[in-house]
C-alpha positions in Angstrom: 120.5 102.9 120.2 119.2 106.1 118.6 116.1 108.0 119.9 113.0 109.0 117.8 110.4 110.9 119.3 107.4 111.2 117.6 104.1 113.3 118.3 100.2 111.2 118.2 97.2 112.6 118.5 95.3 111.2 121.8 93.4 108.5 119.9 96.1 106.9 118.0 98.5 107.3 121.1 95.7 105.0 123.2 95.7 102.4 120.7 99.6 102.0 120.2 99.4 101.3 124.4 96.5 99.1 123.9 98.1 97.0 121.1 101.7 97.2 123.1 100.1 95.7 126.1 97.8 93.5 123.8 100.5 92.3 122.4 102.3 91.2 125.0 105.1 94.0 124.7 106.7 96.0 127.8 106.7 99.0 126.5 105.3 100.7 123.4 108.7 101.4 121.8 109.1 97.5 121.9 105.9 97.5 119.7 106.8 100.2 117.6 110.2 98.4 116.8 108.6 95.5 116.0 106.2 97.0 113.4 109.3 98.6 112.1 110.5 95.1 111.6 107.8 93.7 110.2 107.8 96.2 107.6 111.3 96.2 107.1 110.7 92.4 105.9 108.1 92.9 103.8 109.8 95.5 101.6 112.7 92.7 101.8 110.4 90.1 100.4 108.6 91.8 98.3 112.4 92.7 96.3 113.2 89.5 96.4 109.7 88.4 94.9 110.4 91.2 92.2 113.5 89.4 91.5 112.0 86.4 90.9 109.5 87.5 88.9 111.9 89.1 86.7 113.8 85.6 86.4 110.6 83.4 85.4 109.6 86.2 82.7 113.3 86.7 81.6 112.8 83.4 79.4 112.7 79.5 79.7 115.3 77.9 82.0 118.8 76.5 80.3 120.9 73.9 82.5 124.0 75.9 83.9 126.8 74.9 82.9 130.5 74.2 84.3 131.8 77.3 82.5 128.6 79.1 84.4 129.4 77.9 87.8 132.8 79.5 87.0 131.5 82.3 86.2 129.5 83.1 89.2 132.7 82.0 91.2 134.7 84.0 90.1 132.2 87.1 90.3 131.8 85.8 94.2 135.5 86.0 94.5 135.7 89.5 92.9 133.0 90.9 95.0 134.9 89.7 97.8 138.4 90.9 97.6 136.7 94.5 96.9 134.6 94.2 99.9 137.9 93.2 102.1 140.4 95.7 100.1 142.3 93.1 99.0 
């Protein structure tokens, strides 16, 4: 694991150690990570809502086809030997 050491005033130092031990956390770098986490997830979701968005608006909904399962497939195959080398 990589260290990060980062400077707070007084005031915002005390309440990281009050909301680590309010928190339940051993130490404040536990809480810190997990705040990091948590924000790490919402940027996630918040793509992933973008994504969706952009599918609803991109038109109305056609049934997929045979030849469209092949598709993606094959795309899933192709994506796959690159990521292996093969």
């Amino acid at each position: 694991m990589e260290a990060l050491t980062v400077s707070l005033p007084a005031d915002m130092k005390e309440f990281v150690e009050g909301e680590a031990r309010a928190g339940g956390y051993a130490t404040t770098d536990e809480y810190i990570s997990a705040l990091l986490r948590a924000e790490q997830q919402r940027k996630a979701r918040e793509k992933i809502d973008g994504l969706l968005l952009e599918g609803v608006r991109s038109g109305p909904a056609t049934p997929m086809t045979h030849q469209d399962w092949d598709d993606i497939r094959s795309e899933v195959r192709e994506r796959h030997a690159k990521r292996n080398g093969s």
